[in-house]
VOLO-175202 format. One record per atom (N, C-alpha, C): x, y, z; atom name. Coordinates in steps of 0.05 Angstrom, whole numbers, plus 5000, padded with zeros to 4 digits. Layout:
N
- x, y, z, at
- X, Y, Z, CA
...
END
This chain:
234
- x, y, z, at
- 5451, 7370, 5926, N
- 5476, 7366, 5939, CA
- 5474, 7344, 5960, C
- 5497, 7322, 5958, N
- 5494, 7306, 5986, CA
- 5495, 7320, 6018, C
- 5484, 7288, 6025, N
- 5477, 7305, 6059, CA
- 5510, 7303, 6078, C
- 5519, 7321, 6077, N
- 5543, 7318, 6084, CA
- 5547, 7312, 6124, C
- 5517, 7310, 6138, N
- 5510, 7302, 6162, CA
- 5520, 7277, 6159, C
- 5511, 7260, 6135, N
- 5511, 7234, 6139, CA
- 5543, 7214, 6145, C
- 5554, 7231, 6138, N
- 5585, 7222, 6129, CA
- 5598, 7211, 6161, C
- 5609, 7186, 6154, N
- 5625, 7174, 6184, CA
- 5652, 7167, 6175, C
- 5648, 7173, 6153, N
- 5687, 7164, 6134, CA
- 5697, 7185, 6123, C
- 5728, 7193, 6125, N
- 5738, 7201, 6101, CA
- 5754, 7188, 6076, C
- 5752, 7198, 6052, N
- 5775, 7179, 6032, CA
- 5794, 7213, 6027, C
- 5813, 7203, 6016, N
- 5828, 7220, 6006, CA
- 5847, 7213, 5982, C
- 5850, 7231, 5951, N
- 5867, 7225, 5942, CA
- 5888, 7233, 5943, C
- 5908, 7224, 5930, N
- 5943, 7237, 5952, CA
- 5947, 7253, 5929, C
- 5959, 7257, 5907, N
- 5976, 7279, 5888, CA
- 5964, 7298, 5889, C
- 5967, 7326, 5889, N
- 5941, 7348, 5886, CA
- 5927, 7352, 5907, C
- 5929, 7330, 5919, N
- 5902, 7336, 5940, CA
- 5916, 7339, 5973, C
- 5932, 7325, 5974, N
- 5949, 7321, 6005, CA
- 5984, 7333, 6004, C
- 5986, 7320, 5974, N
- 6018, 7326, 5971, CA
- 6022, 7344, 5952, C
- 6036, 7356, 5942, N
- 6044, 7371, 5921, CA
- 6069, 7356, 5916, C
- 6072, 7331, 5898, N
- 6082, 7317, 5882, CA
- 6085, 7323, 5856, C
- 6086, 7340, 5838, N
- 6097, 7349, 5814, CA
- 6122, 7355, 5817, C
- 6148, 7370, 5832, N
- 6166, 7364, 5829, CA
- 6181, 7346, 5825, C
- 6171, 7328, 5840, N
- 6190, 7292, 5839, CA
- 6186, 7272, 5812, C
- 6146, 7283, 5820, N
- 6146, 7269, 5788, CA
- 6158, 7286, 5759, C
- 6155, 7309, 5757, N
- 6170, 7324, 5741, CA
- 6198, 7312, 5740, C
- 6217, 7308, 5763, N
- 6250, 7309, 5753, CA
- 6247, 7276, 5750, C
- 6235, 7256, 5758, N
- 6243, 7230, 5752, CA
- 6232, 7227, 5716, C
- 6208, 7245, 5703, N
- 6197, 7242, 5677, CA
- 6216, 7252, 5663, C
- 6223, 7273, 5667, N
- 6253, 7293, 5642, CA
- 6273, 7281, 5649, C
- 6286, 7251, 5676, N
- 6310, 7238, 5673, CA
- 6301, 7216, 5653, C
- 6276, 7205, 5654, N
- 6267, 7183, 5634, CA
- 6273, 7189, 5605, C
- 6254, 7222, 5595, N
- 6262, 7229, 5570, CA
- 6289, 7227, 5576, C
- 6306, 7243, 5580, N
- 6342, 7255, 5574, CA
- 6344, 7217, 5562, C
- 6346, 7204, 5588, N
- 6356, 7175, 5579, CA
- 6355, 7156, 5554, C
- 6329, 7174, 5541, N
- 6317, 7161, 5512, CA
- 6328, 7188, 5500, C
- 6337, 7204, 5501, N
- 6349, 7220, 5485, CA
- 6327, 7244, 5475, C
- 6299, 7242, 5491, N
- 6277, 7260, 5482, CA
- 6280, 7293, 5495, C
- 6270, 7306, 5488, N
- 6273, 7332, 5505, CA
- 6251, 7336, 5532, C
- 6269, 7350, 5549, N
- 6251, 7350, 5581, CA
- 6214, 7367, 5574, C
- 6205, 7361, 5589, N
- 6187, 7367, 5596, CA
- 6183, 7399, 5609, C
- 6195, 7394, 5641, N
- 6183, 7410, 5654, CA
- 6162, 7411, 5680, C
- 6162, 7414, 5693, N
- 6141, 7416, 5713, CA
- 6119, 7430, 5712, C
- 6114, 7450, 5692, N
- 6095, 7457, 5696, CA
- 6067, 7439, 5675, C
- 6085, 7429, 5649, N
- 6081, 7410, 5634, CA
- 6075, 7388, 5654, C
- 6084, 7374, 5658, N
- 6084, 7345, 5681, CA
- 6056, 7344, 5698, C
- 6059, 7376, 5705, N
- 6038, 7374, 5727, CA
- 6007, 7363, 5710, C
- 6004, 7376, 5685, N
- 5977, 7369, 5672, CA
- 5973, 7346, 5661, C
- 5995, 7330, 5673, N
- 5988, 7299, 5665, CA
- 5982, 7281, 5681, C
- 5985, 7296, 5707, N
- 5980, 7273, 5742, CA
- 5960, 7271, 5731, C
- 5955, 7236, 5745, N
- 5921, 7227, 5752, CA
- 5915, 7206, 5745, C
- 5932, 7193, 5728, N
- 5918, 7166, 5714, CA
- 5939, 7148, 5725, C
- 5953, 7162, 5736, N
- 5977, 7135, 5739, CA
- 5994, 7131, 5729, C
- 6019, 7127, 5733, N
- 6044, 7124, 5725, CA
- 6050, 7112, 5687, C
- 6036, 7094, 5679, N
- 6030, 7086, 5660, CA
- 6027, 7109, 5642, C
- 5998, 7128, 5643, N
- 5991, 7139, 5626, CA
- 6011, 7162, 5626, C
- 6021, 7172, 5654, N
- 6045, 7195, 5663, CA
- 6062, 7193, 5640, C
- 6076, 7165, 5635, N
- 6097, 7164, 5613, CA
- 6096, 7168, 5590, C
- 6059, 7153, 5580, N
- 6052, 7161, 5550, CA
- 6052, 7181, 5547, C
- 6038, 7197, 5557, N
- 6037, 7225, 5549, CA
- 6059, 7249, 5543, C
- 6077, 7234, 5563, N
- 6102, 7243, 5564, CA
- 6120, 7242, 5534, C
- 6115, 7213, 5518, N
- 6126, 7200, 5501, CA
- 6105, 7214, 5476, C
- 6092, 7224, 5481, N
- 6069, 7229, 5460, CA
- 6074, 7255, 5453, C
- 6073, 7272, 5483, N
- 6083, 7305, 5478, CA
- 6115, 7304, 5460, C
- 6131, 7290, 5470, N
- 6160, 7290, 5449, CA
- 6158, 7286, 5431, C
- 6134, 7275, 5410, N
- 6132, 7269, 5385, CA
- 6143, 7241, 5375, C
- 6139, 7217, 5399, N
- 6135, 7200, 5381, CA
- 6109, 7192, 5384, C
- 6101, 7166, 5376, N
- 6079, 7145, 5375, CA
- 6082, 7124, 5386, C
- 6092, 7120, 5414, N
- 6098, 7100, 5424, CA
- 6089, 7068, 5432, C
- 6108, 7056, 5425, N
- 6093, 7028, 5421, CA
- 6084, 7016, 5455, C
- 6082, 6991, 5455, N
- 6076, 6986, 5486, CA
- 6103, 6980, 5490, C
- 6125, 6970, 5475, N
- 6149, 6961, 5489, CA
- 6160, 6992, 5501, C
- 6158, 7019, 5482, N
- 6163, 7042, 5485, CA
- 6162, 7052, 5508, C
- 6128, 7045, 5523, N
- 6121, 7053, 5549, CA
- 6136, 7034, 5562, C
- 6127, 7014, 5561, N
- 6148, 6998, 5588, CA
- 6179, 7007, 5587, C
- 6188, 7010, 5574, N
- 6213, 7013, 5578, CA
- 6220, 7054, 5592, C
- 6202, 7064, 5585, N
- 6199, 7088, 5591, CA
- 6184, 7087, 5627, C
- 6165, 7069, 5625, N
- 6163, 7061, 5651, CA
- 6172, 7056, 5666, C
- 6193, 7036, 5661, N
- 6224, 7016, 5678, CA
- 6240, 7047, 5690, C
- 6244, 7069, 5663, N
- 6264, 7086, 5672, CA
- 6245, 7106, 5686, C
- 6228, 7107, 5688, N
- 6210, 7136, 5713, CA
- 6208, 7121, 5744, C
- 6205, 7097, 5737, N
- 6205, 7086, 5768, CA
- 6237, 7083, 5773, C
- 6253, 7077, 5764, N
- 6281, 7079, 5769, CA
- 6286, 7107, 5785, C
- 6277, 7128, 5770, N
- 6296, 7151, 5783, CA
- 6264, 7161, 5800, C
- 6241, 7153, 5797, N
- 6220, 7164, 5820, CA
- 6236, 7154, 5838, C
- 6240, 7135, 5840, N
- 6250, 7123, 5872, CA
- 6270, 7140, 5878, C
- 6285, 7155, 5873, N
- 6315, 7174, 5883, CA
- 6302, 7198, 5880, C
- 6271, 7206, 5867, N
- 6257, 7239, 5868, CA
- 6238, 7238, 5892, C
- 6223, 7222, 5899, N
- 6189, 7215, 5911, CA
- 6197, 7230, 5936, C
- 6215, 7226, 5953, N
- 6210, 7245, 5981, CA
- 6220, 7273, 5979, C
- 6243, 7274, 5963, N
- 6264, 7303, 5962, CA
- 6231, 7321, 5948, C
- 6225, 7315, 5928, N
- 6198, 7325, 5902, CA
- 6175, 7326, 5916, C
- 6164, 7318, 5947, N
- 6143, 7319, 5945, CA
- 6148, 7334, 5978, C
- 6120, 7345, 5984, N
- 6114, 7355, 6008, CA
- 6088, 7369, 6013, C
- 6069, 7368, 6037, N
- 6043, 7364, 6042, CA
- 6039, 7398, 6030, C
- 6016, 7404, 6025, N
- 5992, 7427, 6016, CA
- 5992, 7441, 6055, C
- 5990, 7465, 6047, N
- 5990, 7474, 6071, CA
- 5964, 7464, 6088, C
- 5968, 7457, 6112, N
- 5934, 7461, 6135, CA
- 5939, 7424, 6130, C
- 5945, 7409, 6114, N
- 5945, 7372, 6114, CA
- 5947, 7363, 6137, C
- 5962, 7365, 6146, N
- 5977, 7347, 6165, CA
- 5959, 7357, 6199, C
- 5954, 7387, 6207, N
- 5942, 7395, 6222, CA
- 5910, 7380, 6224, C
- 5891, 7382, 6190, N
- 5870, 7375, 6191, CA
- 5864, 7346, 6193, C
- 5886, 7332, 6179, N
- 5885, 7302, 6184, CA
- 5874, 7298, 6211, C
- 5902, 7307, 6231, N
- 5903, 7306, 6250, CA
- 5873, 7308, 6272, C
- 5862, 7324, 6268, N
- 5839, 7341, 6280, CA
- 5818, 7323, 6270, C
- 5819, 7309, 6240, N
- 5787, 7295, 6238, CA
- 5799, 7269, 6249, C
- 5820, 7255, 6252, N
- 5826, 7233, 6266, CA
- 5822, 7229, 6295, C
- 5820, 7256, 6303, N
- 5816, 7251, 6330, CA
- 5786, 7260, 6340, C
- 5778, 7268, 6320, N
- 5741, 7277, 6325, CA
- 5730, 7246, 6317, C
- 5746, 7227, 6312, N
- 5732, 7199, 6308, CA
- 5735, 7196, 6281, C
- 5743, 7199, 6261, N
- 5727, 7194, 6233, CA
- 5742, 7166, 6220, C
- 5747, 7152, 6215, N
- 5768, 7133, 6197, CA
- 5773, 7156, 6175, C
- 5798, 7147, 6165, N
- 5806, 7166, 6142, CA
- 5823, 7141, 6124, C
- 5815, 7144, 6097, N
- 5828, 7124, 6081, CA
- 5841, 7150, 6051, C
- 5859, 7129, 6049, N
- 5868, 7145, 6020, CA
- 5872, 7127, 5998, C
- 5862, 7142, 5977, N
- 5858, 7129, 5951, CA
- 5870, 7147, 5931, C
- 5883, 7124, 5915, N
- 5909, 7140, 5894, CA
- 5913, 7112, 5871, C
- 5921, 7129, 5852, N
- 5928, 7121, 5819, CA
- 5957, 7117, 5828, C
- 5972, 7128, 5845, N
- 6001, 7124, 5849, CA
- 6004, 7092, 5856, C
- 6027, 7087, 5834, N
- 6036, 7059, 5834, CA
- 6037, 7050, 5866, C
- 6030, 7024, 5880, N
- 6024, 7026, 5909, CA
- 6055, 7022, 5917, C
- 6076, 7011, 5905, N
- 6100, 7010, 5931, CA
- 6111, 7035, 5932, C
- 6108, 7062, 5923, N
- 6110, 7089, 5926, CA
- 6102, 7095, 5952, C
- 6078, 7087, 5957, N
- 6061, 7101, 5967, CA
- 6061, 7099, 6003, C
- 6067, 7071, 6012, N
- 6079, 7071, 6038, CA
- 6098, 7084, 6051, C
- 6127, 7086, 6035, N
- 6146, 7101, 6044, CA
- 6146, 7137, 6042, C
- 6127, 7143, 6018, N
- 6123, 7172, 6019, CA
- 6101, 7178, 6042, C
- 6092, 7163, 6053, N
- 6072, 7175, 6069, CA
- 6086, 7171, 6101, C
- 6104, 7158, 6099, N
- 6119, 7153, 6123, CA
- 6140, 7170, 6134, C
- 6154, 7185, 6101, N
- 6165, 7207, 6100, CA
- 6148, 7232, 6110, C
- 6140, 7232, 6100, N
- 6117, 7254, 6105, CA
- 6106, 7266, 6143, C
- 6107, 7237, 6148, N
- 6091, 7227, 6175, CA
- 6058, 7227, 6178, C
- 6054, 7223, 6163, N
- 6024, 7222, 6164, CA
- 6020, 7189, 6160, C
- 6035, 7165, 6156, N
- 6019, 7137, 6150, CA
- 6009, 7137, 6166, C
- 6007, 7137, 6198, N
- 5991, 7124, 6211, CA
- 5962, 7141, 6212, C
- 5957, 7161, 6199, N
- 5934, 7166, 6209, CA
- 5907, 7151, 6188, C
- 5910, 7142, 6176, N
- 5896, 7118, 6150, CA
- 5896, 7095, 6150, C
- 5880, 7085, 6162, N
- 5863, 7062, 6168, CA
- 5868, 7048, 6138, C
- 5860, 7052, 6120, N
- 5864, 7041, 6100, CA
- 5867, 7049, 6075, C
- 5901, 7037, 6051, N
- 5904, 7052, 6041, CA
- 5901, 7035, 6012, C
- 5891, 7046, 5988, N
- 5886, 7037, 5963, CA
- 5903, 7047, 5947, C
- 5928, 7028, 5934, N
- 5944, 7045, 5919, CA
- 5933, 7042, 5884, C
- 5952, 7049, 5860, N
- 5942, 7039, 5844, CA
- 5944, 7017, 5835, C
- 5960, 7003, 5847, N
- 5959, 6974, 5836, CA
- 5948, 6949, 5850, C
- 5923, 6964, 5872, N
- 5905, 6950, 5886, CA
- 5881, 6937, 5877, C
- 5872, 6958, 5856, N
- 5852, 6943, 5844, CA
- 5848, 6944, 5806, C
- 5836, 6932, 5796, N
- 5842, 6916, 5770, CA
- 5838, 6954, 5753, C
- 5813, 6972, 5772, N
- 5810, 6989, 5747, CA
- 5813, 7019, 5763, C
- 5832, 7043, 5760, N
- 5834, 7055, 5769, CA
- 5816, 7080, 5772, C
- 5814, 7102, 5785, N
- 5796, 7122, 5776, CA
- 5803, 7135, 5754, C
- 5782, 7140, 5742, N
- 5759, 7159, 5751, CA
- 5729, 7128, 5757, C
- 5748, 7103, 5758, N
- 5733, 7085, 5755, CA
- 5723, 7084, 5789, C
- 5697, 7075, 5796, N
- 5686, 7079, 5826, CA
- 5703, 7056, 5838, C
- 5720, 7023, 5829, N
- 5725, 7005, 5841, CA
- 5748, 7017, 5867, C
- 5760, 7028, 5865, N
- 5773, 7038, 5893, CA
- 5764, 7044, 5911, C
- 5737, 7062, 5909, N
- 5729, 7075, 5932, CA
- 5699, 7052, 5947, C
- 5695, 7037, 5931, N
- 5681, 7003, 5937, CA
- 5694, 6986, 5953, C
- 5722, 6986, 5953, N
- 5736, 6973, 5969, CA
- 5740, 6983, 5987, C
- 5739, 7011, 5995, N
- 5741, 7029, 6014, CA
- 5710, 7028, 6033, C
- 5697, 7024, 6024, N
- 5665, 7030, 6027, CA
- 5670, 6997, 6049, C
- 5679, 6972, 6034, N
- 5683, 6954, 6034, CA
- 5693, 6953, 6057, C
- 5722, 6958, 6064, N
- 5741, 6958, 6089, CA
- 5729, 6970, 6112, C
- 5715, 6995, 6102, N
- 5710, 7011, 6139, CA
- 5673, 7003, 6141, C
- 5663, 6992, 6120, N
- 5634, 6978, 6129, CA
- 5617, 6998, 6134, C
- 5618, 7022, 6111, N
- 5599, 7048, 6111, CA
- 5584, 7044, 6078, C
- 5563, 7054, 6083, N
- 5544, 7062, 6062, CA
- 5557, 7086, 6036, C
- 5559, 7074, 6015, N
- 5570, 7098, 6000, CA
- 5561, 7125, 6011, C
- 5541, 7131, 6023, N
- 5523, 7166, 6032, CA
- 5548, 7171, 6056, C
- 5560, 7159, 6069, N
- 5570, 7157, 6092, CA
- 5598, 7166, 6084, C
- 5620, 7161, 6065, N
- 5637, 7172, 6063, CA
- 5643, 7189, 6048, C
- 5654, 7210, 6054, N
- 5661, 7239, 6040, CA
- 5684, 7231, 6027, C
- 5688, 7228, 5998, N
- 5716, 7232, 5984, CA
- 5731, 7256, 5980, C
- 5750, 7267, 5983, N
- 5755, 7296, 5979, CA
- 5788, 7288, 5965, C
- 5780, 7304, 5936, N
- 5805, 7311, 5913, CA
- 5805, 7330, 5903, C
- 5828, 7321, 5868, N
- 5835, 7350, 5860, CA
- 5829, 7351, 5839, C
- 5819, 7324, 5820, N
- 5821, 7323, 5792, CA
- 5793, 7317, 5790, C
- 5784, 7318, 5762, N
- 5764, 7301, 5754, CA
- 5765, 7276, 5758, C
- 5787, 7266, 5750, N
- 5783, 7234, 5764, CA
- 5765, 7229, 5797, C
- 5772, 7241, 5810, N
- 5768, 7239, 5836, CA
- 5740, 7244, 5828, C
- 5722, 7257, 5822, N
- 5702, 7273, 5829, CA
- 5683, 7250, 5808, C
- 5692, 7247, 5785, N
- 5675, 7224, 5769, CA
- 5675, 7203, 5781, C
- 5703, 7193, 5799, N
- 5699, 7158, 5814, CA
- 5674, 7170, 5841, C
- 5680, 7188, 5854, N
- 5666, 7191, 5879, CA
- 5633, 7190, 5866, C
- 5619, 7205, 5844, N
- 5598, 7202, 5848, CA
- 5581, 7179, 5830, C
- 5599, 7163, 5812, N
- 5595, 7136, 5799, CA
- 5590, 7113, 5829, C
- 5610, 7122, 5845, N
- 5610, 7111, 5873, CA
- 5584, 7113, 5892, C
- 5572, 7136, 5886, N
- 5558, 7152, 5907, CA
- 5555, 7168, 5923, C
- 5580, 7172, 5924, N
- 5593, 7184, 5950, CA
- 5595, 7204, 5948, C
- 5583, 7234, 5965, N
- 5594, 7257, 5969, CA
- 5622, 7260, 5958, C
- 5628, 7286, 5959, N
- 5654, 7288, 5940, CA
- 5659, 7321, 5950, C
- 5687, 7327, 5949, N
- 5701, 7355, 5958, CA
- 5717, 7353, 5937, C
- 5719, 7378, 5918, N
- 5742, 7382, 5895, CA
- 5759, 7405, 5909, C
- 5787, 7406, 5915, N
- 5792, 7429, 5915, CA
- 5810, 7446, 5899, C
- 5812, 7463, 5894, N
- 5816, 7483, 5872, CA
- 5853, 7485, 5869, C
- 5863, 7469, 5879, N
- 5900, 7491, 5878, CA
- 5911, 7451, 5864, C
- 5893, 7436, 5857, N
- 5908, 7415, 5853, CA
- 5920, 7409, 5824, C
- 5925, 7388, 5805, N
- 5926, 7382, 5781, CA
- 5899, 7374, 5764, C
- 5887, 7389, 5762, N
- 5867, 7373, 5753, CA
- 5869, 7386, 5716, C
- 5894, 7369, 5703, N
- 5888, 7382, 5673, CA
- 5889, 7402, 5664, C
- 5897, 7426, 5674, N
- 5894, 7449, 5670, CA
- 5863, 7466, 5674, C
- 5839, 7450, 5678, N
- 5813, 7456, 5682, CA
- 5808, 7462, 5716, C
- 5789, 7481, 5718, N
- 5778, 7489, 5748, CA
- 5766, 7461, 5752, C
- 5765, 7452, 5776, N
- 5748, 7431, 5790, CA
- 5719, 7435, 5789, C
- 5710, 7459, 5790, N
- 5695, 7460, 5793, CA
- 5664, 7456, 5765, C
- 5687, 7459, 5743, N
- 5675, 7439, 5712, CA
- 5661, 7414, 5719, C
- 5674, 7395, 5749, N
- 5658, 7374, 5755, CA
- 5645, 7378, 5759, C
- 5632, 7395, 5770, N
- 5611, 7394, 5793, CA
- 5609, 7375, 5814, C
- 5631, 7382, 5837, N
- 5627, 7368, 5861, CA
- 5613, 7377, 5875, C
- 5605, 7367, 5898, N
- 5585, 7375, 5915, CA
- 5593, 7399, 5928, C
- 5620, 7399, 5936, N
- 5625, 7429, 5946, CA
- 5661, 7423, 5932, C
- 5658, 7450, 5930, N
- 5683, 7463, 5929, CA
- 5702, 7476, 5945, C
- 5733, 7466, 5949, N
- 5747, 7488, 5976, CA
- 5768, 7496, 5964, C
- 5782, 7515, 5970, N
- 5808, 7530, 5962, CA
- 5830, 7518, 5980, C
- 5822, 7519, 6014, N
- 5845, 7513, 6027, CA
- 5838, 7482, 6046, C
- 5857, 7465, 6046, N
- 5846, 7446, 6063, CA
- 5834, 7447, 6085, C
- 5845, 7457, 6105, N
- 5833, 7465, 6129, CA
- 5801, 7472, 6127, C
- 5792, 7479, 6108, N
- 5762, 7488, 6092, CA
- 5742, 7465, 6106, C
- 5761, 7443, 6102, N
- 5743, 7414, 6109, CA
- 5732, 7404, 6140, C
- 5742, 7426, 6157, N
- 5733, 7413, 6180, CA
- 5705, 7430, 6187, C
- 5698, 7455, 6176, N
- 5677, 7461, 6185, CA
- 5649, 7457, 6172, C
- 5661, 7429, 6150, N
- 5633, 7417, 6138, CA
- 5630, 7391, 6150, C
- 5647, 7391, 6172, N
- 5636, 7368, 6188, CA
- 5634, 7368, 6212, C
- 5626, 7345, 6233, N
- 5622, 7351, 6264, CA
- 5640, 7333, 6275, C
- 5650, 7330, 6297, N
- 5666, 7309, 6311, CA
- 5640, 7279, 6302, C
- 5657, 7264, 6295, N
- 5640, 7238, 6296, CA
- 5629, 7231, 6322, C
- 5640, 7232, 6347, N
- 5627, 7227, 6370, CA
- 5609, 7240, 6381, C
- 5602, 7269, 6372, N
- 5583, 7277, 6380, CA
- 5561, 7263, 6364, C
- 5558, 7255, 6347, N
- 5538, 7242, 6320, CA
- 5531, 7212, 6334, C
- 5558, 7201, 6343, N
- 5544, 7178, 6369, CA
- 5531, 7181, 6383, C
- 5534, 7206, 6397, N
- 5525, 7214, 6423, CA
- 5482, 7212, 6413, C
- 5489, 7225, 6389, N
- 5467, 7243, 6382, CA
- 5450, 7218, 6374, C
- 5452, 7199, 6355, N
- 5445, 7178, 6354, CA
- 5445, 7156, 6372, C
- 5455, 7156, 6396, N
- 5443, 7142, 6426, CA
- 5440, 7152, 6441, C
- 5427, 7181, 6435, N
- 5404, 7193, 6460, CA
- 5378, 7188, 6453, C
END
């Protein structure tokens, strides 16, 4: 298991892991189908498709209805989920209990905290603003930041990149396999926790380094960063 002493960063992914976003994305995917004339989905359906990004959100979507959709198919199925996401994304989404408290608490024990997400990136500013949590993230990676998304490690490289830590140094903590395959292709310690989308599968099929049920879980695997200054210039 990594040395979870070593850690001076957090990353975070947002769907599953911070927000509980399946309603929004649920009602903007079944206004896309209705509009093509396909039958709804569902939310509970929807939810086992978070993770790859809005892109694959729609194929699958288009795939479960029974067609074979071409690429003009997706784009155009694409055009209509971002249409009505934008009128679902704040009403559909709202933080996982203990978020906003623990944010809070490792931001002020010192830590930088970054978030990393497959969510298309102009989503992603205003839902976190809604929310009230943008300012506590130093730096944020949406999915249309870099060329290859997770479960690919280039997100959390740029992250590694921006706050000028050693992959051993930052703790990623998600909900899917994606998260848990980019964090240790990356290097990086990794936290799965259990109540997110991850496919219908337990998190714990990844094998992350640790496992938590409730967010709040996360502050007693770490120390205030300033005491770790302290400790390293005595």
């Amino acid at each position: 298991m990594a040395d979870i002493n070593m850690v001076r960063g957090l990353a975070f992914d947002l769907d599953g892991t911070l927000v509980d976003s399946a309603p929004g994305l649920a009602d903007a995917v079944d206004m896309a189908l209705q509009a093509l004339n396909l039958p709804e989905a569902g939310k509970a359906r929807v939810a086992t498709w978070i993770g790859n990004g809005a892109d694959e959100l729609v194929e699958r979507a288009l795939c479960w209805s029974g067609m074979t959709p071409t690429a003009q198919d997706t784009r155009t199925a694409r055009e209509l989920f971002d249409r009505y996401y934008a009128q679902t994304v704040d009403s559909g989404s709202t933080l996982f209990p203990d978020v906003h408290a623990t944010l809070n608490q490792l931001a002020d024990w010192g830590y930088p905290l970054a978030l990393v997400t497959n969510k298309p990136t102009p989503f992603v500013a205003p839902l976190l603003e809604t929310l009230g949590i943008a300012g506590l993230f130093s730096h944020i990676v949406g999915g249309d930041d870099v060329k290859m998304k997770k479960p690919h490690p280039a997100p959390l490289y740029l992250v590694l990149a921006q706050q000028g830590l050693l992959a051993s140094e930052l703790l990623f903590v998600g909900d899917s396999r994606n998260d848990i395959q980019a964090a240790q292709a990356a290097g990086c310690p990794n936290v799965g926790m259990t109540y997110g989308y991850n496919y219908g599968e337990a998190i714990a099929l990844s094998q992350p380094d640790v496992v938590l049920e409730r967010f709040s879980q996360l502050l007693p695997l770490v120390v205030p960063l300033t005491s770790k200054n302290q400790e390293a210039s005595a």
